[in-house]
N, C-alpha and C positions, 0 to 999 in steps of 0.2 A: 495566472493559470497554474495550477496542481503539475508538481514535473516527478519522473523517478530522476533519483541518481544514481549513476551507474560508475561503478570504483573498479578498473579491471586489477586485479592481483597483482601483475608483473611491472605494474607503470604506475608511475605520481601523477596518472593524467585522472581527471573525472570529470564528467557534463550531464548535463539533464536532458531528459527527453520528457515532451510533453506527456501526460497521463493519458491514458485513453481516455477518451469523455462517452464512447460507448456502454466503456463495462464499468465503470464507475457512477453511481444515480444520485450522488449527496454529498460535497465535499464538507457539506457542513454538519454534517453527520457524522462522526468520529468512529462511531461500532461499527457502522454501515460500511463507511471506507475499509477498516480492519479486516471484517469479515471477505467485503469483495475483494481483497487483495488477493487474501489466502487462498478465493473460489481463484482468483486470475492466476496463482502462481501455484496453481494443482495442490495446495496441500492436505495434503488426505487423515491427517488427523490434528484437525486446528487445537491448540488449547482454550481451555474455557475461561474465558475472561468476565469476571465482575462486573456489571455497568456502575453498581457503587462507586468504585475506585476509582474514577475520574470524572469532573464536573465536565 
């Protein structure tokens, strides 16, 4: 299963948490992932990624 990790600043602790399987529709889809990330993590001005650049 797809996790975040999450690295808090102050501490050498880190763990994952499951990914949502709601807002995510294709782990096997690499652009698809990227893009709904950025929709999930509000970024309001994505940069524009190549799909040449990686198989």
């Amino acid at each position: 299963m797809p996790a975040f990790a999450r690295l808090p600043r102050r501490f050498a602790d880190k763990w994952a948490v499951p990914a949502p399987a709601d807002v995510f529709s294709d782990f096997g889809n690499l652009y698809r992932v990227i893009e709904e990330f950025m929709a999930f993590c509000h970024i309001t001005r994505p940069p524009i990624i190549e799909r040449g650049l990686f198989p």
